[in-house]
N, C-alpha and C positions, 0 to 999 in steps of 0.2 A: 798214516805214517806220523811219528812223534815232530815233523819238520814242519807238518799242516796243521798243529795242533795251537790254536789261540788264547787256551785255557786249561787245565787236567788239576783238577783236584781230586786228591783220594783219602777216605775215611776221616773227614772231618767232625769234631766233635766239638760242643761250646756248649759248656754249663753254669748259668748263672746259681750259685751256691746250691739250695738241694734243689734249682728246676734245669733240668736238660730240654735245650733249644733247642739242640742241633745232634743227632746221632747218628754219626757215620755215615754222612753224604757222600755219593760220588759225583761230581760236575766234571763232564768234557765235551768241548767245544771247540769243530773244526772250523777251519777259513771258510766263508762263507752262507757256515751255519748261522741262524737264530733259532734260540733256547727260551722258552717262556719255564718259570717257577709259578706253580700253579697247588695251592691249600688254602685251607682256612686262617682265620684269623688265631697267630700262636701257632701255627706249623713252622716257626723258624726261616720264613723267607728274608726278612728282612737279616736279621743275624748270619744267615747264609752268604747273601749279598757283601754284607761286612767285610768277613774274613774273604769274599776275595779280591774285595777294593784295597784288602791291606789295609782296612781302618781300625779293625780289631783283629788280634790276633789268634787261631784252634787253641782249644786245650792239646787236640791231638788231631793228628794228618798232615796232608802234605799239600801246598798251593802256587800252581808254577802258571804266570801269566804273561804273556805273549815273551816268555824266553826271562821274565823277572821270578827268581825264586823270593816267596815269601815268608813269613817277613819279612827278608836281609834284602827283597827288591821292592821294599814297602813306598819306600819314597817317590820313588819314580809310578806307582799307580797314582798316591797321593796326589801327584802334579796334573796326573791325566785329570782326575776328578775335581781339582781348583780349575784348569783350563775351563771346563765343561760347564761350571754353575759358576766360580766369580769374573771370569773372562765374559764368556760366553753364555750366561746365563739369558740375559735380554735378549730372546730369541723370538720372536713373537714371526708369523705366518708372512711369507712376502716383505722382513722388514731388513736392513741393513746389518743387526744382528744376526739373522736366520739364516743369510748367505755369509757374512764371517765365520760362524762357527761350523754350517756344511763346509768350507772351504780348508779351515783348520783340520777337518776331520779327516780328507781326503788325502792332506798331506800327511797328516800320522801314520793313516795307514798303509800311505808309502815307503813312508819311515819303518814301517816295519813288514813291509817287502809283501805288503798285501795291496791287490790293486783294487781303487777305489774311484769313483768317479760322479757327478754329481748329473742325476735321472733330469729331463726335463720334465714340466708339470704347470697343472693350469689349463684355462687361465682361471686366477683367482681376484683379481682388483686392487685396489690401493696398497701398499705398503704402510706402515709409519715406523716412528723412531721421534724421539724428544732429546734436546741438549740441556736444557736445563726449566727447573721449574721452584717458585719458590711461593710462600702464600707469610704474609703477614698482617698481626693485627698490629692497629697504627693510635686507635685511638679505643678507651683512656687514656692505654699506656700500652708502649710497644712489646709484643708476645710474636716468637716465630709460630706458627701453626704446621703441624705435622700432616703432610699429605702427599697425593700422588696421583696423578692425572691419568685418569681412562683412556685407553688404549683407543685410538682414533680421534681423539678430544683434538678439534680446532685451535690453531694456536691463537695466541691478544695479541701477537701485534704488537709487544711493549706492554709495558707495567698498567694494571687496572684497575682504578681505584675506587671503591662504592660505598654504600649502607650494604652490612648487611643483618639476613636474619634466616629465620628457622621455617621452613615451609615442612608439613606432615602431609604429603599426597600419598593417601594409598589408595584410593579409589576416584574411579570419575567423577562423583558425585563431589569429591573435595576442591578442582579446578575452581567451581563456583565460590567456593567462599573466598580463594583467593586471586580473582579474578581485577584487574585493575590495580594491584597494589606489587606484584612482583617484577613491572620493567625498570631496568638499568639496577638491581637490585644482585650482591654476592648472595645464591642460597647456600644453605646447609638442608641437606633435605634428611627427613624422618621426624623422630621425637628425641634423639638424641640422648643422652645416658647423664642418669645421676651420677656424681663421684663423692663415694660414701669414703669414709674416713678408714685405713686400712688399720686393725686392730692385733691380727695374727700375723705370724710368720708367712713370709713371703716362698721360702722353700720348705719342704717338707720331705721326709727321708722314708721313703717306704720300705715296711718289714714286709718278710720272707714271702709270708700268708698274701700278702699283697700281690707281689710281684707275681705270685704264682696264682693269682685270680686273676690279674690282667693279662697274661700270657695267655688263658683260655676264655678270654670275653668275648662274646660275638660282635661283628661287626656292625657298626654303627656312627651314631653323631654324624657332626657335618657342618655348615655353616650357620651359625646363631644357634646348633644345638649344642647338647653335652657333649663333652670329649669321648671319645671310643673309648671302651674302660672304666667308663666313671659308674655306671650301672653295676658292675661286678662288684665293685668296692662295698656298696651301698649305703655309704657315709657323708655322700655328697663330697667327696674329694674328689679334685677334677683329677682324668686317669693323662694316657701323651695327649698334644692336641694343647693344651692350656690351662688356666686357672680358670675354674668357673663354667657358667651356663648361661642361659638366658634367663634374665632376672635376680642373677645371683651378682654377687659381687661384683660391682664397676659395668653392670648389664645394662642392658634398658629399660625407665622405667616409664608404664603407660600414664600415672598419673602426675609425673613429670610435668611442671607449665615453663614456658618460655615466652621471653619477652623479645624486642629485637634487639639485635646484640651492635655492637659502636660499629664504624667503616673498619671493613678490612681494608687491603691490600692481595694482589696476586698478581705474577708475571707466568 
């Protein structure tokens, strides 16, 4: 019945100049349904998703979500999806996060006369959650440092202040060499990244030919490798995902030497 209906889109179309993403989808989704989108990499799932968050709008079809006709009820998804990633983004398993944004959720979709309620589960252990965190260097001369504390990371207690330096542990065998020299000491662990001198454009504007090789790249890349896409190109232009690879611009380099770096600061 169109009253149980949480989603109905019909014949959606989305064409990025001459590549078609999207031809003639049909999505419906009743209460209580879950809907997986399921292709390859370039099957338009993501573009799909798009048009019915109301972030992008069909070349052609029609997109009615929970009772918002789209686009002209584009706002009101928008908001669902700010709620969802800058409200309630920090959600992490067991954390004070993870139960505000179940609990927001529960209310919406009472708000929209769908009943919803929140499963018990577990048990799973600790929670966390952090209020604030800051790292600065203090000496030559003051620099803030750009960082962010792992999830279950013990808290100082207050402000703490050290030498610090560079430790490179990638194997057991490394402990020994630095054995005796790293208590009460801030690390930076790895071998840390040259910062080469930026020479090109920072953006770059991809043609036709492009777009319509990344739309059919297989899947790939990952963390410390090439971006998904960048294979297809095969210009060494990094594809979504980022600028660059490993070893390539602002990467890491192994022949890299450090020295110990001044005290930081951290709270």
């Amino acid at each position: 019945m169109p009253g149980d209906l949480v989603l109905e889109a019909r014949g959606l179309v989305k064409d990025y100049r001459r590549t078609r993403a999207v031809d003639g989808i049909d999505v419906v989704v009743g209460a209580g349904e879950r809907v997986a989108l399921l292709g390859p990499n370039g099957a338009g799932k993501t573009t799909t998703l798009l048009m019915l968050l109301g972030a992008i709008t069909p070349d052609q079809g029609t997109i009615s979500l929970c009772g918002h006709a789209l686009p002209r009820g584009r706002s009101k998804a928008m908001e669902h999806v700010f709620q969802l990633t800058d409200v309630y983004g920090p959600r992490l398993t067991n954390s004070p996060g993870y139960f505000a944004a179940a609990d927001w959720i529960v209310k919406q979709l009472k708000d929209w006369g769908i009943e919803g309620r929140q499963e018990k589960w577990g048990p799973f252990g600790r929670g966390w959650t952090f209020t604030h965190f800051s790292a600065n260097l203090i000496e030559p001369q003051y620099a803030p440092l750009i960082g962010f504390p792992l999830a279950w990371s013990p808290g100082t207690n207050g402000t703490v202040t050290s030498e610090a330096m560079v430790a490179n542990i990638a194997a057991e065998t490394d402990f020994e060499r630095y054995k005796g020299k790293l208590k009460d000491k801030i690390l930076f662990m790895g071998v840390g990244r040259e910062l080469a001198m930026i020479t090109t454009s920072l953006g770059q504007r991809y043609t036709d030919d492009e777009l319509a090789k990344l739309s059919v790249a297989a899947e790939g890349g990952g963390r410390g490798g090439a971006a998904p896409g960048t294979a297809a190109l095969g210009d060494g232009r990094g594809g979504r995902g980022g600028r660059g690879g490993a070893g390539g611009r602002g990467g890491p380099n192994a022949q890299q030497q450090f020295q110990n770096s001044p005290p930081a600061e951290s709270q």
